[in-house]
C-alpha positions in Angstrom: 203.9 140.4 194.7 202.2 136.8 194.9 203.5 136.8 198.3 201.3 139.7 199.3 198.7 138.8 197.2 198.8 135.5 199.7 199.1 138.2 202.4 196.2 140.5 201.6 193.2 138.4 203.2 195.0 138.4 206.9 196.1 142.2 206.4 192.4 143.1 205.5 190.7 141.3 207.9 193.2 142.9 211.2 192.7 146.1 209.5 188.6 145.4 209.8 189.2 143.8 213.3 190.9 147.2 214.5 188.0 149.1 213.3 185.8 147.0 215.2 187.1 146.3 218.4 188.2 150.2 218.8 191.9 149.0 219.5 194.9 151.3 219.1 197.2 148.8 219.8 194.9 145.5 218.4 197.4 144.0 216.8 200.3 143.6 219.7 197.5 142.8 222.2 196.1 139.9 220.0 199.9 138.6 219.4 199.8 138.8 223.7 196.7 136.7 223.7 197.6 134.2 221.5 200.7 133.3 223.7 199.0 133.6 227.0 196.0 131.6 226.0 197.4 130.1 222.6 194.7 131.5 220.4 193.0 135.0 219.7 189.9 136.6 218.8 191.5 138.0 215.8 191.9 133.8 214.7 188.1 132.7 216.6 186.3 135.7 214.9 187.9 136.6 211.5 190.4 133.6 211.1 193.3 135.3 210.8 196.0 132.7 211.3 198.9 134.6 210.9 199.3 137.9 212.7 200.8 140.5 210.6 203.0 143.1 211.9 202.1 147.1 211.7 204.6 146.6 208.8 203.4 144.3 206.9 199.8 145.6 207.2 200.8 149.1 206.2 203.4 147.5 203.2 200.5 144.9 202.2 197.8 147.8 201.9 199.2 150.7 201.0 199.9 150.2 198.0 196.3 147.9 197.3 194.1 149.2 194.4 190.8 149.9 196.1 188.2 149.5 193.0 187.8 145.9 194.2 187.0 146.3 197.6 184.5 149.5 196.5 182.9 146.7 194.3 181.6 145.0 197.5 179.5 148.2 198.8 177.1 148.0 196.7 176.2 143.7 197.0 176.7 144.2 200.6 174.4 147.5 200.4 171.7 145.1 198.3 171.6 142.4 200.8 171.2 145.0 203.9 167.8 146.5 201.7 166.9 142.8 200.7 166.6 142.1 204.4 164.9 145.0 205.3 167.5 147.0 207.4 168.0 149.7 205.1 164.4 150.4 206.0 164.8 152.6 209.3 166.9 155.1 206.2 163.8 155.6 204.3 162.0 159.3 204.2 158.2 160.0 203.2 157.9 163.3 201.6 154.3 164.0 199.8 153.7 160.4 199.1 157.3 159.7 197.8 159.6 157.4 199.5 163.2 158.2 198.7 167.2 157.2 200.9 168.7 160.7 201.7 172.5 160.0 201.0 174.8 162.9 201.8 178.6 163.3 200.8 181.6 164.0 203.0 184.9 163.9 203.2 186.9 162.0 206.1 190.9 162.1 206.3 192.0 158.8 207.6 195.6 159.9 207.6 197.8 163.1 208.5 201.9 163.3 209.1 204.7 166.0 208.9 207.1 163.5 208.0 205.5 160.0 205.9 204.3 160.6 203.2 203.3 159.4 199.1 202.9 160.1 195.5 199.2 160.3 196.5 199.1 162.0 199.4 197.6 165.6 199.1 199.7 168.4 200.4 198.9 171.4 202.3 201.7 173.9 204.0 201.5 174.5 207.3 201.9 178.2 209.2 205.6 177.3 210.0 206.2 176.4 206.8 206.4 173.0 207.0 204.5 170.7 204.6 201.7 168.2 206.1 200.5 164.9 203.8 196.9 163.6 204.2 194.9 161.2 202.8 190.8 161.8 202.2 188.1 159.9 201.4 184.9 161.0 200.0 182.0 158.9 201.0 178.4 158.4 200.1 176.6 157.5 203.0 172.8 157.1 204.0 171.4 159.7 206.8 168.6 160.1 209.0 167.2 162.4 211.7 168.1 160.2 214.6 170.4 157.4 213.5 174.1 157.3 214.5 174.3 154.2 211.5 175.7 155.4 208.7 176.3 152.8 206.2 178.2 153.6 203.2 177.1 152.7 199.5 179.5 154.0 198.0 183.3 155.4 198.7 185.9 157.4 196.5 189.3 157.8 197.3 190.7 161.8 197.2 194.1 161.6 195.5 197.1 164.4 194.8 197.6 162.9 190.6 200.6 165.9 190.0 202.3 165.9 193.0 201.6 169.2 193.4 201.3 171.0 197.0 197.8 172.1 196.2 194.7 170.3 198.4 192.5 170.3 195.4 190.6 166.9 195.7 191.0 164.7 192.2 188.7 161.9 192.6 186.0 161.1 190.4 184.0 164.3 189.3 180.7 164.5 191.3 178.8 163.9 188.0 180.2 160.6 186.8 179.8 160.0 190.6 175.9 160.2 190.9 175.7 158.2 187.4 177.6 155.2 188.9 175.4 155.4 192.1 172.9 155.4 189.8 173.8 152.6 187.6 174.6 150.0 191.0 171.5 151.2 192.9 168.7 151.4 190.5 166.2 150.6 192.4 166.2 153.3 194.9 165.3 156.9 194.8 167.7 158.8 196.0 168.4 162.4 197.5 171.9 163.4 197.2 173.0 166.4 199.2 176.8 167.6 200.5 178.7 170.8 201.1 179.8 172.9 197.8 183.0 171.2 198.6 181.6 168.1 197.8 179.0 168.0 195.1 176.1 170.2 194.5 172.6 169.3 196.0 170.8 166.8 193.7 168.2 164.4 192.9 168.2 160.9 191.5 164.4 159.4 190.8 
């Protein structure tokens, strides 16, 4: 454990990296770089001075509580508004100012044959089970913006084991409180598919 504790900054930051370069294969092609040019962008950019493997990533994440890194949205959210980029997110209806923030759900994983105790589980037409993972997200929308920045994220887990898809996460009314609570200052429009939550309004 304290060795992937040690672990869990490089594994975080390549994950991160892969997201932003749009790299299927980031972390062989950085290991290629480093050899042909004895340092890569993954060490110049997010100082990751060990590689990890696909292994190790997937070993030193998977099985990483995510309540700490959800606690970072909302500082990182708070600088953004502090600064003024949230601005561009703002909508002027009748005099009043309010951040629509819709919610939807976004499976980052799918297999027929890996799977977890978390994974939600759906059968397939030949029978066959498929696993999946699901995030719920809270993120800020405009007319016109292709940014979406997240305030807030909720992770979609299967708690029985069941083969049922029924999403467990956080019920969508302890969800608007906490969103709430961490972003007082802002009025907020909440809307998402009947799958997701209701259509409401925090002032």
């Amino acid at each position: 454990m304290r060795r992937e504790l040690s672990e869990m900054p490089a594994a975080l930051m390549s994950a991160y990296a892969m997201f932003f370069f749009q790299h299927p294969n980031l972390l062989e092609y950085q290991r290629r770089m480093k050899k042909r040019v004895e340092r890569s962008n993954l060490e110049r950019i997010f100082r990751v001075e060990e590689i990890p493997s696909d292994t190790q990533m997937r070993t030193i994440l998977d099985g990483a509580p995510i309540e700490g890194l959800r606690r970072v949205l909302p500082e990182v959210f708070e600088r953004m508004r502090r600064v003024g980029w949230t601005a561009k997110f703002v909508t002027e209806l009748d005099g009043e100012k309010y951040y629509t923030v819709a919610f939807d759900g976004s499976e980052y994983f799918h297999s027929t044959k890996i799977e977890c105790p978390g994974c939600l589980r759906r059968r397939s037409k030949d029978g066959g089970t498929q696993y999946s993972h699901v995030v719920v997200r809270a993120t800020l929308v405009r007319s016109g913006s292709h940014a979406v920045p997240p305030p807030d994220v909720e992770e979609v887990r299967n708690e029985d084991g069941g083969t049922n898809r029924i999403a467990r996460s956080m019920p969508a009314r302890e969800w608007r409180k906490r969103l709430r609570e961490e972003h007082r200052q802002l009025k907020i429009c909440l809307t998402g598919d009947d799958s997701v939550c209701a259509l409401s309004h925090l002032s």
